[in-house]
N, C-alpha and C positions, 0 to 999 in steps of 0.2 A: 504493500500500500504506500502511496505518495501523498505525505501529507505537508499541505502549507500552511505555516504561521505566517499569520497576519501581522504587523507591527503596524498599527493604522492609528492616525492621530483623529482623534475624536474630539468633536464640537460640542461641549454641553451645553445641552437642552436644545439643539438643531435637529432632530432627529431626519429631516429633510436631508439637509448636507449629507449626514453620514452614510444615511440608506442610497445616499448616491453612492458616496466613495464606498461604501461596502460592493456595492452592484459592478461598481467599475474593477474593484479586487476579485472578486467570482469571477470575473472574465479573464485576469489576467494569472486566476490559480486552473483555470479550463486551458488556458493555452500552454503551460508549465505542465499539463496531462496528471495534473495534481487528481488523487481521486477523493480527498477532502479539505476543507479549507476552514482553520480555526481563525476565529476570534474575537478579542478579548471579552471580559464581561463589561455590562452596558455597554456596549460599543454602539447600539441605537440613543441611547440618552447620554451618555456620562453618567458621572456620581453627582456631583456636585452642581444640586440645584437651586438649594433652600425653598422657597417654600412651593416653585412647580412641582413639587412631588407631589402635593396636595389638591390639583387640580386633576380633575377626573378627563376631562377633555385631553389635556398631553398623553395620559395614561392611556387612551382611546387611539389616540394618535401610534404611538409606540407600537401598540397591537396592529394598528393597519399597516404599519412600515414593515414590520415583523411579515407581513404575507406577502408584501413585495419583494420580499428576502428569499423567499421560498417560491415565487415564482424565477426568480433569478437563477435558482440552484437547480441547473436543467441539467441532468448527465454529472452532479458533483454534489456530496453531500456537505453541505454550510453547517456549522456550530458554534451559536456567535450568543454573546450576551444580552438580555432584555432585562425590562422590567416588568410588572404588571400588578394588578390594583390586588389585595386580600382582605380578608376578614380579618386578619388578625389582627392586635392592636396597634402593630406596627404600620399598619395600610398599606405600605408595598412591602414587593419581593422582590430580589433577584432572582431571575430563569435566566436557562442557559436551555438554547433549542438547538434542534436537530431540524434541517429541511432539506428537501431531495423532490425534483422534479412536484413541487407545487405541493407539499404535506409536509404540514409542520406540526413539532410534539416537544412537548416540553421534559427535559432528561434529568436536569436538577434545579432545585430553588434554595433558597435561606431567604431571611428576611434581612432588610435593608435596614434596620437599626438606626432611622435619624441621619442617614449617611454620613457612617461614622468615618473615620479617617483611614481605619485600619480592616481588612475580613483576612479569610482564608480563602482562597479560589474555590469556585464552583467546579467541581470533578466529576468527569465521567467514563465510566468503564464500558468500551467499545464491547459490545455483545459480540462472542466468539473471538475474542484477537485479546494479546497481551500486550493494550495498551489501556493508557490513561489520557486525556483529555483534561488541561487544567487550565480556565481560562481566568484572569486576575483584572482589578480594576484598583488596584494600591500604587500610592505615591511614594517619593523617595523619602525616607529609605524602605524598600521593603521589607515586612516585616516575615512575612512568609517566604521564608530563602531558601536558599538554594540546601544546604545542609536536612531542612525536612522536606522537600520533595525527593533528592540522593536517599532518604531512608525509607519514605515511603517506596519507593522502587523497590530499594533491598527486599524491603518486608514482602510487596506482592509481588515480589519477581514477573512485573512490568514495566515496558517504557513509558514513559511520560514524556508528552510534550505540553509544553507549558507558551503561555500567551500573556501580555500584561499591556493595559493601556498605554498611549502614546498623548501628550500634551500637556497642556496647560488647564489647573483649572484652580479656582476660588474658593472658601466661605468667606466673601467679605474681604475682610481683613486680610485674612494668613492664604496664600499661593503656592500650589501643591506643582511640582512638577510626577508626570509620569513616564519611567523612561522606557514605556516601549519594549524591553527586551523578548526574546525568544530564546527557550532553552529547549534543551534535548536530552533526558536519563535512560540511559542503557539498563536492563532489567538487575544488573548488579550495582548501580546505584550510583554509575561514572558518570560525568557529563560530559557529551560527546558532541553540544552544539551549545552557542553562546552569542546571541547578536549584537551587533554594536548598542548601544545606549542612546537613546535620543535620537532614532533613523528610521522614514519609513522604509518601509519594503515587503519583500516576502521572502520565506526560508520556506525551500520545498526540502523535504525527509523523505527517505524512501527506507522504511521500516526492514525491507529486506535485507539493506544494506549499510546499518548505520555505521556514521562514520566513527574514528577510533576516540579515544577519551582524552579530553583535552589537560593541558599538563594547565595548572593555575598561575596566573600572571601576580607576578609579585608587584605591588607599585606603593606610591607613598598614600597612608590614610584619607588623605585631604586632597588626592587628583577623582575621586568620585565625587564629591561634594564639589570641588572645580566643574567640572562637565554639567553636574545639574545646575548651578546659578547659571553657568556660559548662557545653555539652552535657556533655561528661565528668564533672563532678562532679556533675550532676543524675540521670544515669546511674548511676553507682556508688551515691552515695545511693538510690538507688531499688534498687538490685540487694542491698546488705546490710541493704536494710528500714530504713533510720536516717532519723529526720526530723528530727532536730533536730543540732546542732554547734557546739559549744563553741570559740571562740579566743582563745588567748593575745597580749594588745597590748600591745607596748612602748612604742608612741611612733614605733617604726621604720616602714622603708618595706616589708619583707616582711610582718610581721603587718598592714601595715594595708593592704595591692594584695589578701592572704589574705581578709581582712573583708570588704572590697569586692565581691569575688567571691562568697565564697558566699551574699552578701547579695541578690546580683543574685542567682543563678540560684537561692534555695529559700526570700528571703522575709527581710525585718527580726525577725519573730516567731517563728522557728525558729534565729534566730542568737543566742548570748551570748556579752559579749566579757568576757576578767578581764584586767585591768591588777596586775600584781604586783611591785607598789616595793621594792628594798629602800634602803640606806642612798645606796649609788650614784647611783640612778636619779635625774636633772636635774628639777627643776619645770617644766625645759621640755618635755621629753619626757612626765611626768606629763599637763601639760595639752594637750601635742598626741594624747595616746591618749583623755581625756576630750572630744576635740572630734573625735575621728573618733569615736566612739560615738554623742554627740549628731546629726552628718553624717546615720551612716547609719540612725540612729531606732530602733536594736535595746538589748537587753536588755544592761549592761553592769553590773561589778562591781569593788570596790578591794579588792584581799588581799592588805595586806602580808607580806614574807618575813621581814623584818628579824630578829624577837624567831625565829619558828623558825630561821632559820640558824643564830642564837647560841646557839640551846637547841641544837641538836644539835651544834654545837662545844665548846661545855661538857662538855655529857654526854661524847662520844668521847676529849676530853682529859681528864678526871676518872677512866674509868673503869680500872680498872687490867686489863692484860694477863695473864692466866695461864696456867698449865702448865709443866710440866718444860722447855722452851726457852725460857721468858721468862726474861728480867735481872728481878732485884729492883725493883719499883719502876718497869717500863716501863709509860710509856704510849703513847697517838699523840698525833705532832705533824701536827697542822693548818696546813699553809703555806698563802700566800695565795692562790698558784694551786689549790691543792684547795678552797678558801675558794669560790674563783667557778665553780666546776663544780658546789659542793654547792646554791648556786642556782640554777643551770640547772635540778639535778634536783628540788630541792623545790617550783620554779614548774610541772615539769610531773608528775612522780612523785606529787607529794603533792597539791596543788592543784587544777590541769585534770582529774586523773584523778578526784577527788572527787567537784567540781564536777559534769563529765561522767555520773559516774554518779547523780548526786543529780537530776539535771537531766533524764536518760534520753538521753543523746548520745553523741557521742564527739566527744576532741579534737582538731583539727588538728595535723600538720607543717608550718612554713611556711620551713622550707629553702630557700634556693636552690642551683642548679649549682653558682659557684664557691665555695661553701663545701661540699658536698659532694666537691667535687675533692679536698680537701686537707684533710677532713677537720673543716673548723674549726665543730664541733660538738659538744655533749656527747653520752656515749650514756645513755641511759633519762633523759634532760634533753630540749634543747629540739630535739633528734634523735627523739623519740616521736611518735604520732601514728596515727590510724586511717589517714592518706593524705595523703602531700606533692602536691599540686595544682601547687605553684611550681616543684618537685624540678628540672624540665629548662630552666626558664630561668633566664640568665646576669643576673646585677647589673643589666645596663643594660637588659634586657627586662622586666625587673620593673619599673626605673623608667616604659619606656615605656606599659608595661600600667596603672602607675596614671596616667598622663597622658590615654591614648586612655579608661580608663575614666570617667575624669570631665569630659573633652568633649565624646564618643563615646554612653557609657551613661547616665550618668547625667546627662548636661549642665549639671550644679555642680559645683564642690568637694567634693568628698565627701571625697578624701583629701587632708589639708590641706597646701597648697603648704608651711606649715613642712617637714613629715614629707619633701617631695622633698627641700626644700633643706639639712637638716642630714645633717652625717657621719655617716655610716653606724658605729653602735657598738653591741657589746653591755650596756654598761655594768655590768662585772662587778668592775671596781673602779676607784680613782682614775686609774689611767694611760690611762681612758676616759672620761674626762670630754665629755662633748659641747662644756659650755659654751664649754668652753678648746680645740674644736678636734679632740680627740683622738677617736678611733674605731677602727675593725678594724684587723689588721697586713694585710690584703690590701689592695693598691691595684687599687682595680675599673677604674680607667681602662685599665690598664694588664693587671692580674692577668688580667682575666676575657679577655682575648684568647690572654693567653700560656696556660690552661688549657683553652681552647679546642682549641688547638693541639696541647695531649696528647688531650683527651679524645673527640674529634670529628674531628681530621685525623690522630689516631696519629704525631703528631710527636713525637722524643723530644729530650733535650739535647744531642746531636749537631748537628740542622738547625737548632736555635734557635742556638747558641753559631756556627755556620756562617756564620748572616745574622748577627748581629751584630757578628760579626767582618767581614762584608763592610758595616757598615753598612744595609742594607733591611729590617730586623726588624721595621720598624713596618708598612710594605707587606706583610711575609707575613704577619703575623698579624694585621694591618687594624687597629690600634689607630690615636689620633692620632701625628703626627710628633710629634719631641721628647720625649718621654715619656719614653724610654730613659735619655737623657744627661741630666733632669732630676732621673728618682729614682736612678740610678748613677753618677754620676760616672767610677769607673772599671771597670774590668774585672775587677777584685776584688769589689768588693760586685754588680756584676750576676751573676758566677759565683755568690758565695755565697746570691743570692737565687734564683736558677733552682736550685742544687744542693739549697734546702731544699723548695723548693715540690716538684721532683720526688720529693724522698724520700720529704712524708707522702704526695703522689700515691699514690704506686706501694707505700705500707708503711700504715701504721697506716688512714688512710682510708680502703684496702678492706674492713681490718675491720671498718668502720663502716658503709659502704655494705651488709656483708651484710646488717646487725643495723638497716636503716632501714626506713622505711614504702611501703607498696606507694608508684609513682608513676607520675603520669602523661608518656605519652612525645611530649611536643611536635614533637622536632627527629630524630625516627626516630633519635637517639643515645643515646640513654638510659640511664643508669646502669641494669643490672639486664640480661634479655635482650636487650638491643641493644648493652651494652660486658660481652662477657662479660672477665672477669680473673681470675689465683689472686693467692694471700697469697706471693710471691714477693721482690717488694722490691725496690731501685732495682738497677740495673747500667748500668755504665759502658763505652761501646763504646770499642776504641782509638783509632780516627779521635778522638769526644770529650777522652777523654786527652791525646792528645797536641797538639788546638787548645788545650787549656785550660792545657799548659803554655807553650803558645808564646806565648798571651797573657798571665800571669803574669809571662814575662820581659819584656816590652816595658817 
């Protein structure tokens, strides 16, 4: 038997488009003398609806595309994904059908569960043949891998051919990429077929003759998660119609892994980078953002902040307060902390947004994870953005990502070993000075594992305070040894540093994360539909309490 895996990118909620491209796939697995043709599930609707699920008309819809599928499947049997309305309290199902010269039959279902982010493929065991049929509708990363399909094989001593969606799709907020692949399990549980990631096409198998088992590619952690942003942000670019994209460089290492990226996936000549100095900003940083512009050969700009900042501190202290609850004679005072948030928002409020429109773009968010954790952001500053790309990787994935991109992609320097190796700062006033040292209050070495720990293992100050009191803090949350007893000394300032990170955790940096930019979901954890939370705020279990006073008294 010749079977072809579909890798077909999928429109959700078009079911039009698809049953087209499925129609025009049938014809091109009939002329490949394929004598069956998978694929994926929901491939007439997608997953990811919200609330069309709920409309009986789509679901009506769906069913009559489903018979156009089956009249397609003339001399070739079609096993492609649907949906269709239940009794049950879930209200849809996943089906996976069978059609063959105009008769269609439903072979497996589950329920759709709120279309959750994650399932197990819908499988099917070919009557009389020792294969399997697996076809998937999960985003990156899957969670159904390849290790349990390899053992499901062993165990039935069948092939499995496996199918998984191809595109782009939403809730909202958080952007799933799907990558498409095709695999192939020999009845002893090798895998002997593997498609590129992110590509349509077709893999025709011929069961007779599978081919031999492939040897596993070694490569760096972070070149998977490289390929799904690439794909994703050329995706969504292409889905809001935007061709061109404006980014803000500081000199750092997020806006310039940011640059890097959209430079690779949509072109030097549809990129412009603005560098916006103010009085702060190091010469050193100045000319490591001028020499990653130069690097990456795109269209790059200098717009200082300095004189606006002061003009709008002037102005707001000069102008006087009025109305019947004013004091005589009040004005605002501008401290230095509102000082460095008012440049946050004039480099993006006023500038990028200009820019961007003057330019015909839009401008990036180039956030990371552990500054989203905790907040450490401005809002309608350097927290704006048509789309945070970085949003769900941690400090050191972003360091990695500029490393694999410039050995990896673009096999120069592009983003300049200065920019890996200086401290990470926003330089928002003197107590950030690069030159001398100084940078963020997060310690990434450290930080981005202990927020890990909230944000990805639902660990709260209880287990943290737990293992450190037993000493293994560094093994649970995987950071380096020593780390702990290097920035803490004692059991006093590591409380009060776990007590503050958890507060803005769990308080004011939700309110932030409502108020962020769509992003993409890398680590299937993702702030947005994948960490749902309310505006609730820290609490303190007793077990916590009462370690924290036992440590206190030692």
């Amino acid at each position: 038997m010749k079977i072809a895996l579909i890798s077909m990118e999928v429109a959700p909620g078009r079911p039009d488009l698809n049953a087209a491209s499925m129609r025009a796939k049938i014809a091109e697995a009939k002329s490949a003398h394929a004598d069956l043709a998978l694929f994926p599930a929901l491939s007439l609707s997608g997953l990811f609806l919200g609330g069309v699920w709920k409309q009986a008309a789509f679901l009506r819809d769906l069913a009559d595309y489903a018979e156009e599928i089956a009249a397609a499947a003339d001399g070739i049997t079609v096993v492609f994904g649907n949906a269709a309305q239940t009794d049950s309290c879930t209200g849809v199902r996943r089906t996976l059908m069978e059609a063959r010269d105009g008769v269609l039959h439903e072979v497996a279902h589950s329920p759709l569960h709120g279309a959750a982010t994650h399932f197990s493929p819908l499988l099917y065991e070919l009557p009389n043949e020792n294969i399997i049929l697996a076809a998937d509708a999960s985003p990156f990363p899957i969670c159904f891998g390849a290790q349990t399909l390899a053992e499901m094989a062993r165990t039935k001593r069948k092939s499995i051919f496996y199918i998984n969606t191809l595109g782009l799709q939403d809730k909202g907020k958080t952007v799933y990429a799907f990558p498409g692949r095709a695999y192939a399990y020999n009845a002893d549980g090798a895998r002997v077929l593997m498609s590129p990631a992110y590509t349509e096409g077709m893999t025709v198998v011929d069961t007779e003759s599978m081919p031999a088992p492939l040897t596993a590619a070694k490569e760096s952690p972070i070149a998977p998660k490289y390929r799904m942003l690439h794909y994703a942000v050329q995706k969504f670019l292409e889905r809001i119609h935007m061709e061109r994209v404006v980014i803000g460089i500081s000199g750092g290492i997020d806006s310039a892994v940011a640059a890097a990226l959209y430079v690779d996936a949509i072109g030097a000549d549809k990129v412009l980078l603005v560098n916006m100095p103010s009085q702060f900003n190091s010469a050193t940083t100045k000319g490591l953002a001028a020499q990653l512009a130069e690097n990456l050969g795109c269209r790059h700009m200098i717009v200082p902040i300095e004189e606006s900042v002061a003009h709008t501190v002037q102005q707001l202290t000069d102008v006087p307060i009025m109305g019947a609850a004013a004091r005589e004679g009040e004005h605002l005072t501008i401290s230095s902390f509102v000082r460095e948030n008012m440049q946050a928002r004039d480099r993006s409020g006023r500038v990028l947004s200009a820019v961007a429109a003057a330019w015909g773009a839009g401008f990036t968010c180039n956030a990371n994870k552990a500054e989203s954790t905790v907040g450490y952001a401005t809002l309608y500053g350097d927290q704006a953005g048509f789309l945070s790309a970085l949003a769900d990787l941690w400090k050191h994935e972003v360091y990695a990502l500029a490393r694999y991109l410039n050995t990896e992609i673009y096999k120069c320097e592009v983003v300049p070993q200065g920019i890996i190796d200086i401290v990470p700062s926003a330089e928002l006033s003197d107590a950030q000075n690069v030159d001398e040292g100084k940078g963020d209050p997060i310690r990434y070495l450290y930080h981005d594992y202990l927020f890990r720990a909230f944000a990805e293992n639902n660990e709260t100050p209880e287990e943290i305070l737990a293992h450190y009191a037993d000493g293994n803090l560094e093994v649970y949350i995987g950071c380096a040894a020593g780390l702990v007893a290097d920035y803490f000394p004692t059991a006093e300032e590591f409380i009060a540093d776990l007590e503050r990170w958890w507060g803005l955790y769990t308080g004011m940096a939700v309110a932030k994360r409502i108020q962020s930019p769509p992003l993409l979901s890398v680590s299937g954890r993702a702030y947005g539909s994948d960490h749902p939370e309310s505006q609730i705020g820290a609490y303190e279990t007793i077990r916590y309490r009462a370690l924290k006073e036992k440590l206190l008294q030692k």
